[in-house]
C-alpha positions as CSV (number, residue, x, y, z in Angstrom):
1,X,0.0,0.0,0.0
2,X,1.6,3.2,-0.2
3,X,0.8,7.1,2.1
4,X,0.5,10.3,1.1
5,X,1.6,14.3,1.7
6,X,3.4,14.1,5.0
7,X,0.8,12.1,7.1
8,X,0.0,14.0,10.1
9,X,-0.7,12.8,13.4
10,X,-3.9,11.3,13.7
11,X,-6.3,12.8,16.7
12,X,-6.0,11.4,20.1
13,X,-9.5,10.2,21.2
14,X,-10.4,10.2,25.0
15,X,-11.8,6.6,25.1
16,X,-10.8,3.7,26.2
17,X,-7.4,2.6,25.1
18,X,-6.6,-0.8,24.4
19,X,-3.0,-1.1,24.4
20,X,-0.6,-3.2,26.3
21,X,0.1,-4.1,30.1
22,X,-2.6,-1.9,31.3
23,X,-2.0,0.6,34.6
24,X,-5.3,-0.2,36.1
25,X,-6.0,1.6,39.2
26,X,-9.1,0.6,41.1
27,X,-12.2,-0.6,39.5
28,X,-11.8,1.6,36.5
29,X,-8.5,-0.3,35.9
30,X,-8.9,-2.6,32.6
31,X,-5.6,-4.0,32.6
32,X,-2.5,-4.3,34.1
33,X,-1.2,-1.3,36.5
34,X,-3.1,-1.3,39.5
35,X,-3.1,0.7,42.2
36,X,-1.3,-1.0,45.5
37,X,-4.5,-1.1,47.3
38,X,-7.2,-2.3,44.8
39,X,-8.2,-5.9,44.4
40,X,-5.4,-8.5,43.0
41,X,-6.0,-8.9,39.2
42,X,-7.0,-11.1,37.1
43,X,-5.5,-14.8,36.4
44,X,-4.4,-14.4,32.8
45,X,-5.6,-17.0,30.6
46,X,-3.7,-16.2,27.5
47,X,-6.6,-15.1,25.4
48,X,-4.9,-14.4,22.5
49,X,-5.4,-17.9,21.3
50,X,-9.3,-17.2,21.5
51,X,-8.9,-14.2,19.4
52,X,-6.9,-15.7,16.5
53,X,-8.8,-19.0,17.0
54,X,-12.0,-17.3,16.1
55,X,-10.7,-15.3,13.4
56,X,-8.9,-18.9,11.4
57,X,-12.1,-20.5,11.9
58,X,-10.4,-23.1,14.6
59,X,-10.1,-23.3,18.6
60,X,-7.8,-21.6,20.6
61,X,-5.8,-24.7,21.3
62,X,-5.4,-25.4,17.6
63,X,-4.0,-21.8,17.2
64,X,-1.8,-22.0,20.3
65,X,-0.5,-25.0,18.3
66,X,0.3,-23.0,14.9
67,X,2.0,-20.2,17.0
68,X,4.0,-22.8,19.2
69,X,5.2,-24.3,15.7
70,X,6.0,-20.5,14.8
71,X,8.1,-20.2,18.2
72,X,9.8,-23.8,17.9
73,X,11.2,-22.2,14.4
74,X,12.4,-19.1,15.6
75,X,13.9,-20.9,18.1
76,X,15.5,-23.4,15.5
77,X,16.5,-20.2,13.9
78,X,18.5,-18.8,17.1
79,X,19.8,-22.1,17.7
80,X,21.4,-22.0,14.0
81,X,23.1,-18.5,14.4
82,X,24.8,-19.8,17.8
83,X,25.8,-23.0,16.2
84,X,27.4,-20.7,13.3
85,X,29.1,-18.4,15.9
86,X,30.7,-21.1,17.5
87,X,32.2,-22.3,14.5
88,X,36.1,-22.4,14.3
89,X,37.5,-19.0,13.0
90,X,38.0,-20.5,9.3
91,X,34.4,-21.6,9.1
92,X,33.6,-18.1,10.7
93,X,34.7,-16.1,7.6
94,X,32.0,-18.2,5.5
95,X,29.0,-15.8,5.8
96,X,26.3,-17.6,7.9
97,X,22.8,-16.7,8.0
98,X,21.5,-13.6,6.2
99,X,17.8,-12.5,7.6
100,X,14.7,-14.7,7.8
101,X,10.8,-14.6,7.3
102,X,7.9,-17.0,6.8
103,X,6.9,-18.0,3.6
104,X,2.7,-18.7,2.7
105,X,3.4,-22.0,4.0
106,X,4.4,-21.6,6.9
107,X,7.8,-22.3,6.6
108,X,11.2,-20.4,8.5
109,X,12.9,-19.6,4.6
110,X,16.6,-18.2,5.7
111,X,19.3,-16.4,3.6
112,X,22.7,-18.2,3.4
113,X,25.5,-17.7,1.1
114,X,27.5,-20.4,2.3
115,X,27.3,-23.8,1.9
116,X,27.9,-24.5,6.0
117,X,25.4,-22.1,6.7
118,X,22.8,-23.7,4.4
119,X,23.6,-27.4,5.8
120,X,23.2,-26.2,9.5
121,X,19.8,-24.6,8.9
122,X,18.2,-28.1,6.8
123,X,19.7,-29.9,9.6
124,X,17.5,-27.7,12.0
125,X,14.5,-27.8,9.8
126,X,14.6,-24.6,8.0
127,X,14.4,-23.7,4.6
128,X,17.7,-22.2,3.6
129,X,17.7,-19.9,0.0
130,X,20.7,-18.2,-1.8
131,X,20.3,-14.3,-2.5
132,X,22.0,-11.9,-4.7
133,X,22.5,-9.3,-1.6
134,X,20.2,-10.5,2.0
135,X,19.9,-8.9,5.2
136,X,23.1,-6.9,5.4
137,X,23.6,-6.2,1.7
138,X,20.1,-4.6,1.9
139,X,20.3,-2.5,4.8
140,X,23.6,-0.9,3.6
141,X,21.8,-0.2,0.3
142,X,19.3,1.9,2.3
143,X,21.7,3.6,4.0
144,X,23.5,4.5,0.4
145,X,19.5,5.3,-0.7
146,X,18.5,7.7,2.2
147,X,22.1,9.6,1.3
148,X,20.8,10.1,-2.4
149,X,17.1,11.1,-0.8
150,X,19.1,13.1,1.8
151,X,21.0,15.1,-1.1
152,X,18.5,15.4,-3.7
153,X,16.2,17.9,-1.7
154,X,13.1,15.7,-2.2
155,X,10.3,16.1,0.1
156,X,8.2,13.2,-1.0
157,X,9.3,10.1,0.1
158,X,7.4,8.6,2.9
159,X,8.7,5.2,3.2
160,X,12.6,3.0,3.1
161,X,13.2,-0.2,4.0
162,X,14.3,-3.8,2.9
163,X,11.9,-6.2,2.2
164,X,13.1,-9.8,2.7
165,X,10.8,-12.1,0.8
166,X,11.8,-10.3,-2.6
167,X,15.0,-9.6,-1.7
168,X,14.9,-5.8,-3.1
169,X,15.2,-2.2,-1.1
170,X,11.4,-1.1,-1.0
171,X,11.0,2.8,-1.5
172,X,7.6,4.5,-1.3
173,X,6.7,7.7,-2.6
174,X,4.0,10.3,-1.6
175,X,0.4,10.5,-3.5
176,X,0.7,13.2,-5.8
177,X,2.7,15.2,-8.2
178,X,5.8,14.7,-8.4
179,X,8.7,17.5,-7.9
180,X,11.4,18.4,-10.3
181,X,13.3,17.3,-7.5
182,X,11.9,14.1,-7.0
183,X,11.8,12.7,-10.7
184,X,15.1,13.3,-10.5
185,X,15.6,11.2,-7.4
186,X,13.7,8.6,-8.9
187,X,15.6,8.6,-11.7
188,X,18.6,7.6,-9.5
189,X,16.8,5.5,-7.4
190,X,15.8,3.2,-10.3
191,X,19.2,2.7,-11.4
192,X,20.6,1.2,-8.6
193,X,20.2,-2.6,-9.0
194,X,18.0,-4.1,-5.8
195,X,15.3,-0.5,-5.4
196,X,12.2,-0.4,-6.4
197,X,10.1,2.5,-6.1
198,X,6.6,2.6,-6.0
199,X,3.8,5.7,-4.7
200,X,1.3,5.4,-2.5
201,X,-2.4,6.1,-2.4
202,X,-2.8,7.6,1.1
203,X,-1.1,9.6,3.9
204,X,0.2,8.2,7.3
205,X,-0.5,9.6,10.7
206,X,0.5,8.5,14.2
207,X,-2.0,6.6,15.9
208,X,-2.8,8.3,19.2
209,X,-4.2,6.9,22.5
210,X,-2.0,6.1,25.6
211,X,-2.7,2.9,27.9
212,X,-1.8,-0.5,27.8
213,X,-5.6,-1.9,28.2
214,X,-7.1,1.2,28.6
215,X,-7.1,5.2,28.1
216,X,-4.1,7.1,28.8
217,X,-5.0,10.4,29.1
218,X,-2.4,12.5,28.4
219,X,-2.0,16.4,30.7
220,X,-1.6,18.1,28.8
221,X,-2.3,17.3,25.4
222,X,-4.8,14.2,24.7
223,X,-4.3,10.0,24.7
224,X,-2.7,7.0,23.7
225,X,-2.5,3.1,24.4
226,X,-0.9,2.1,27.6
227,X,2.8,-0.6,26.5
228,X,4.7,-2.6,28.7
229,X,5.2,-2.3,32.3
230,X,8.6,-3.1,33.2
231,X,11.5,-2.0,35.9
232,X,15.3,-0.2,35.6
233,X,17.6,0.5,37.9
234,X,16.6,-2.6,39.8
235,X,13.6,-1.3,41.3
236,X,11.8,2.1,39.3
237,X,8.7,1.3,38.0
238,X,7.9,2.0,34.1
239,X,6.1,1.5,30.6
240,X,7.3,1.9,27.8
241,X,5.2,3.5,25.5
242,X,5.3,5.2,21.9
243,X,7.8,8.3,22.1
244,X,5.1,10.7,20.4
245,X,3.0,9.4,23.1
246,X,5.1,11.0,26.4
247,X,6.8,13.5,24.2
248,X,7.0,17.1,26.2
249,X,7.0,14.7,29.9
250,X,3.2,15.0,30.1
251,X,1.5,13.5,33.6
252,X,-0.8,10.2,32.4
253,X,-4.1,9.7,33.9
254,X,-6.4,7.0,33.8
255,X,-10.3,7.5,32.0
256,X,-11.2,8.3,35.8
257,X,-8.8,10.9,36.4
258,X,-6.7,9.1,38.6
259,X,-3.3,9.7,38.3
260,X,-1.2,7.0,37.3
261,X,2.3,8.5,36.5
262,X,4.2,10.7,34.2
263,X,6.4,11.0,30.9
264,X,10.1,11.2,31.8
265,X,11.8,10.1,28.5
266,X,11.0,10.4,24.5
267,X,13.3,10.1,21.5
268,X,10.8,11.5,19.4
269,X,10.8,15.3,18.3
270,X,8.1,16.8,16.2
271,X,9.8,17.8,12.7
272,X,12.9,16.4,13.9
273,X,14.9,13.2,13.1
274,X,13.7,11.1,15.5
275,X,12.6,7.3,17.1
276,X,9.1,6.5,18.1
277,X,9.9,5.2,21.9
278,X,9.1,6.7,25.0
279,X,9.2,6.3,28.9
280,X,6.5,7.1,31.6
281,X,7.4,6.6,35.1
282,X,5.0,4.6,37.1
283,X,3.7,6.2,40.5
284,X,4.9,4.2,43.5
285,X,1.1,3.7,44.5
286,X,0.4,1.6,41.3
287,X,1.6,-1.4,39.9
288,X,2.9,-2.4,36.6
289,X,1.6,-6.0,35.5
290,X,3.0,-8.4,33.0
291,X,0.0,-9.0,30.9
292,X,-2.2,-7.6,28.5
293,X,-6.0,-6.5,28.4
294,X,-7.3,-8.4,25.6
295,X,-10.4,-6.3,25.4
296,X,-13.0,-9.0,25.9
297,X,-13.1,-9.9,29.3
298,X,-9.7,-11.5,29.0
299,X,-5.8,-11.4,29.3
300,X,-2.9,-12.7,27.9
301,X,0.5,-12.7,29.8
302,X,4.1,-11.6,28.8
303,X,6.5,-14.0,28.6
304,X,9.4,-12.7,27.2
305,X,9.9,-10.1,24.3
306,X,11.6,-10.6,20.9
307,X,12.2,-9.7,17.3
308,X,10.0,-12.1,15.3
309,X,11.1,-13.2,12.0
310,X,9.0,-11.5,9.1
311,X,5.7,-13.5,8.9
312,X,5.6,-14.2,12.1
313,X,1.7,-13.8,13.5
314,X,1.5,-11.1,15.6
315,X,-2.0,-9.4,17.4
316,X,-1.9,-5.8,18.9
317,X,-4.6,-4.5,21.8
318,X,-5.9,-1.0,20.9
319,X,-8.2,1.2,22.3
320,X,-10.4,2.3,19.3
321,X,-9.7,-1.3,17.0
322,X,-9.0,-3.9,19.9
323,X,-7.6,-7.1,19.2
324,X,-6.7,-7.6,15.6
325,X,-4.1,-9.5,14.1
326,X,-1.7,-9.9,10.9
327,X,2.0,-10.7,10.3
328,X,5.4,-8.9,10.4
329,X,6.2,-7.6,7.4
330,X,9.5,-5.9,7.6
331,X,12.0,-4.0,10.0
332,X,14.2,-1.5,10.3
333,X,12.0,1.1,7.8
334,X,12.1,4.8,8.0
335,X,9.0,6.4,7.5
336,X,7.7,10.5,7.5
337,X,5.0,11.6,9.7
338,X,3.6,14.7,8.5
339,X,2.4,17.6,11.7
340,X,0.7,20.7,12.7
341,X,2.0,23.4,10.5
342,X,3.2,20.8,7.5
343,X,5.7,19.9,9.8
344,X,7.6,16.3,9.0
345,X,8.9,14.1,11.3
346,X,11.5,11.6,9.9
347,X,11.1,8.6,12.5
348,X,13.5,5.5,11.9
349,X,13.7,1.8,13.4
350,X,10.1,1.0,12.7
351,X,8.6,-2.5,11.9
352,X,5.4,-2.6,9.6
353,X,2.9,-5.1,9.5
354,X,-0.2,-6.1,8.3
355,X,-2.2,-5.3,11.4
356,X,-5.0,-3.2,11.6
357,X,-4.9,0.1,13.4
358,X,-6.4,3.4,13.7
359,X,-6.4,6.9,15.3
360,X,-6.2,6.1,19.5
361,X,-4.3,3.2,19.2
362,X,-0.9,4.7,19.5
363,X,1.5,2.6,22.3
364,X,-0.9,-0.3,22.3
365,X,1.0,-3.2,22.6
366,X,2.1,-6.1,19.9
367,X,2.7,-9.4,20.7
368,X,3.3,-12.6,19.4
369,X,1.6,-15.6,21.8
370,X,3.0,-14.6,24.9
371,X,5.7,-12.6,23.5
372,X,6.1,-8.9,23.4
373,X,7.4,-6.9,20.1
374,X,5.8,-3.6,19.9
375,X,4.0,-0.6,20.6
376,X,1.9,1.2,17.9
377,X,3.3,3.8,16.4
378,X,0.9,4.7,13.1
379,X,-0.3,3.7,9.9
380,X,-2.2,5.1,6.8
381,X,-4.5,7.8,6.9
382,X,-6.9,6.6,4.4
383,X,-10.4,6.4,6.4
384,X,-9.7,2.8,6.6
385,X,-12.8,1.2,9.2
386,X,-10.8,-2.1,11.2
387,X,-13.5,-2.8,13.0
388,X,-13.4,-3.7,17.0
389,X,-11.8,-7.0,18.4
390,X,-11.8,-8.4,14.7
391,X,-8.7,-10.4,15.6
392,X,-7.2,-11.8,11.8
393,X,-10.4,-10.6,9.8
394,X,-9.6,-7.0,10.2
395,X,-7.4,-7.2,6.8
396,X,-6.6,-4.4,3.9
397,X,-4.3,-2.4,5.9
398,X,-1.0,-2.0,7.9
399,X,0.2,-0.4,10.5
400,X,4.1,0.2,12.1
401,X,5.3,-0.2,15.4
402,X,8.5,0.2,17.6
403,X,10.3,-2.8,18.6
404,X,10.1,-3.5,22.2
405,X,13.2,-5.1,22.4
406,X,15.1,-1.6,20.9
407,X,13.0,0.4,23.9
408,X,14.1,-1.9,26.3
409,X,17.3,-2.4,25.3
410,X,18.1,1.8,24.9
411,X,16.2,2.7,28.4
412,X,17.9,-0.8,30.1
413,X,14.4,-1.8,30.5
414,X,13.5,-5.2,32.4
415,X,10.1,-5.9,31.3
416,X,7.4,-7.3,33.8
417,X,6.7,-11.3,33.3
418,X,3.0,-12.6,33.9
């Protein structure tokens, strides 16, 4: 799909925000912060299988089963790279494995351009393929492409990144006229083997709403999706949430007005280069939990976080969309968010996928099973409808969102396990 003039942020709405680990304080808690004195929470039962059981047409055990098979071959996959790294320092200048995703079928295809490296990964039960460039070669092509955007004064690019499954650097274009300036760019683009350049139909925005599970009313300023509880330092209590979420420090109040804690960290910076992660600090008199409001009367816990391999099935909690579902589609992308006063915010280190989102669902958590990858950071502004709680049937658009494991790891971030 493709975006149009520099999206702009989409409106905050002050309803209920289904994100991630929700603060929950009281009885107007949905999800997972609670104050210290209200009632314990909720067992989670994992109802993500539910969701995307319903949505395949199969029971939730059957769909735990086709996300523990994803799981076992990601795991295959990590087992693979260590086995390579451990090689003796001959083998070690063979390349070894060269990015990963999952085909239609279901199956973990990696890049090799060795011989070893394709031997290990059969032996492990993945599908190994040879590329003319892969993982690396890719992502130092779009660091040679954002120097020619940089250069050529262009304005109209909206989206870079590599795309795995066709091997080729993906570059996406405004709706629209094109500039002087850009045809020329194009023009260069083109000629570089491995780019392909395509426009898009509609603008992106950022998809506001703060609370993991429920609102996140933002003071001042308006709301976002709740993400992931967590701790640093040892014992300070956080979430980490979409930077353009807590950007400016704002205090964060649940959709009773309670207080529940405050922005104290954001990498993002209207009209400035920037990364969509952020960092609220968590009152003392709340609590951060390690699970996720599903929405429906149910929760699913975290059990770890990761980077998924593209085509991985991933679901994200939202406040105005819910539960809906889709795959990872690619990493590492810089996009453009357009502003207030045709301001453009260049924001790199997104992943895009397939899932459904819309204004309000901004920070709401992604996860994969029981695994956490990302909070919501935007998608098109087309006037797309996804529905509520649609799980996989909320399909025809795509959304990004910041890695969890690149929040964590920058703000030393140890998320909270349910």
């Amino acid at each position: 799909m493709s975006f149009v003039s520099p999206p702009r942020p989409r409106q905050f709405r002050k309803t209920l925000v289904g994100a991630a680990l929700a603060l929950g304080l009281g009885a107007a808690a949905l999800a997972p912060i609670q104050s210290a004195s209200s009632a314990p929470a909720p067992e989670p039962i994992d109802g993500v299988y539910d969701v995307l059981g319903t949505s395949w047409g199969v029971s939730a055990s059957d769909a735990k089963l086709r996300l523990d098979a994803e799981h076992s071959k990601t795991d295959a996959l990590e087992a693979v790279q260590a086995q390579l790294a451990k090689a003796p320092r001959a083998a070690k200048a063979e390349p070894g494995l060269d990015g990963a995703f999952f085909d239609s079928a279901r199956r973990l295809v990696v890049n090799v351009h060795s011989t070893a490296a394709a031997d290990a990964a059969t032996a492990n039960g993945l599908t190994p393929r040879t590329v003319a460039r892969g993982e690396q070669a890719l992502t130092a092509l779009q660091t040679r492409a954002q120097a020619l955007i940089d250069r050529s004064g262009s304005t109209q690019v909206q989206q870079i990144g590599a795309d795995l499954p066709t091997d080729t650097l993906r570059i996406i274009l405004q709706p629209g006229r094109q500039s002087a300036k850009t045809v020329a760019l194009v023009k260069q683009l083109r000629a570089v083997p491995g780019v392909v350049v395509s426009t898009n139909t509609t603008t992106l925005a950022m998809t506001a709403d703060v609370i993991g599970g429920q609102i996140m009313d933002l003071v001042p300023g308006t709301n976002c999706s709740l993400g992931f509880s967590g701790t640093r330092n040892g014992s300070d209590n956080v979430m980490l949430s979409a930077g353009h979420c807590v950007e400016g420090n704002p205090r964060v109040q649940n959709a009773s007005g309670v207080r529940l804690g405050v922005g104290v960290a954001s990498r993002f910076r209207t009209g400035q280069p920037s990364v969509d992660m952020g960092l609220m600090d968590i009152d003392a008199n709340n609590v951060g939990r390690g699970y996720i409001d599903n929405r429906n009367g149910q929760t699913t816990r975290v059990t770890g976080s990761s980077k998924a391999p593209v085509g991985s099935t991933i679901c994200k909690a939202g406040n105005t969309t819910g539960w809906t579902c889709g795959t990872i589609t690619q990493y590492n992308l810089t996009v453009n968010y357009g502003g207030a006063g045709g301001s453009v915010t260049r924001t790199s280190g997104l992943a895009r996928s397939t899932v459904c989102t819309e204004g309000g669902d901004s920070g709401g958590a992604y996860i994969s099973g029981t695994v956490a990858q990302g909070m919501t950071s935007g998608g098109p502004s087309d006037g797309h409808d996804c529905g509520f709680n649609q799980g996989g049937n909320a399909t025809g658009s795509y959304s990004f969102y910041q890695p969890v494991v690149d929040a964590a790891n920058y703000y030393g971030v140890t998320l909270t396990r349910g």
